[in-house]
C-alpha positions, 0 to 999 in steps of 0.5 A: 497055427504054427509058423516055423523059425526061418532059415538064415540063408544069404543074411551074414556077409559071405566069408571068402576064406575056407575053414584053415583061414577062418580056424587060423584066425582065431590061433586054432590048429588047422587040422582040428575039429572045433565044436561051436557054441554060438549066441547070447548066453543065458543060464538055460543055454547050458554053457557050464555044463557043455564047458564040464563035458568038453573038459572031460574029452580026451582028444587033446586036438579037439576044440571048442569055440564059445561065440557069444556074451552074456548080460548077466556079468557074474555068468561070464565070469564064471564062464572064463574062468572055467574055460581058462582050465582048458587051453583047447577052449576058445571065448571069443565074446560077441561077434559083429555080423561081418564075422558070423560065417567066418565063426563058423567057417571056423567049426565042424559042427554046432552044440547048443545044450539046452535045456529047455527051449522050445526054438532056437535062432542059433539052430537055423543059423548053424544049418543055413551055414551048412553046419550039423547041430547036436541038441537035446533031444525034445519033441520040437528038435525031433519034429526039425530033424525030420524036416531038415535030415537025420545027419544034419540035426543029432539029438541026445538024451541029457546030461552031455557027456564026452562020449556024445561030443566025440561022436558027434565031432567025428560025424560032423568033420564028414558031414561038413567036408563034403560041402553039402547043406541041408534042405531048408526049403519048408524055412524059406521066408518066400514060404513063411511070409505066405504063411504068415499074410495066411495067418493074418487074413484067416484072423481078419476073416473071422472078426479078429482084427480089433485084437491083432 
């Protein structure tokens, strides 16, 4: 039995403000379509490689937001220094819960360029926040993308290049300034908790419960 990752909705503190408060906060031009990255950075995250295919982006107002820290110190500090080559980029390190929806208040559209994952909690976050999501495309991303809506979850075929990025900013500006958000209601919790008291009853039923 598989019980999917739940949905983010009502767990961060609202943000009062709306994108040109949340992008004027962080020193960003109002009218700029920022990509976000946002969580712990790990090495199969693939933060260089977003860093390198951002770079190559000829927008000069395009921008891009890095949320996150790392425990591997030599990591970061490549990391700074490769965005440091690029004024539009902005490495915010990590964000205290009060400001998570303000973070991506701040963005159109989330890129988490994996590259091996089998879930990811920054993917529902994004989307409970009523943000488009571009990810690599794999059986799980594709079997979600069906769930929540092909405009919500866009997934490409690696390596990330500028083409993609630019694309999706395009998509994602759209989609996010209707205001809309996508269906999470087969991620709700009231849904999962029953699935999961499910899951352990079946196992109790059938002489499992020494092993739970």
């Amino acid at each position: 039995m598989v019980i999917a990752h739940g949905s983010y909705t009502g767990v961060y503190p609202d943000f009062e403000g709306g994108p040109r408060d949340a992008r004027a906060r962080l020193d960003l031009p109002a009218a700029s379509s920022p990509l976000l990255f946002f969580g712990q950075i790990r090495p199969y995250k693939n933060v260089p490689a977003l860093l390198e295919a951002f770079a190559s982006v000829e927008d000069p107002d395009a921008r891009l937001i890095v949320a996150g820290d790392s425990p591997d110190l030599s990591l970061m500090v490549a990391l700074r220094q490769q965005a440091e080559r690029d004024g539009r980029v902005t490495m915010t390190g990590r964000v205290a819960d009060e400001d998570v929806q303000r973070v991506f208040a701040a963005s159109v559209g989330a890129v988490l360029p994996f590259r091996e994952v089998f879930n990811s909690g920054s993917l529902f976050l994004a989307l409970s926040l009523g943000r488009p999501v571009l990810v690599p495309r794999t059986s799980v991303f594709a079997e979600i993308q069906q769930q929540v809506g092909i405009g919500w979850l866009t997934l490409f075929d690696p390596p990330l290049v500028p083409a993609t990025l630019a694309g999706f900013t395009a998509h994602a500006r759209m989609l996010t300034e209707t205001g809309s958000h996508p269906d999470l209601s087969s991620y709700d919790w009231d849904v999962l908790g029953g699935q999961i008291v499910a899951f352990y009853r079946a196992m109790l039923a059938g002489g499992g419960g020494h092993r739970l």
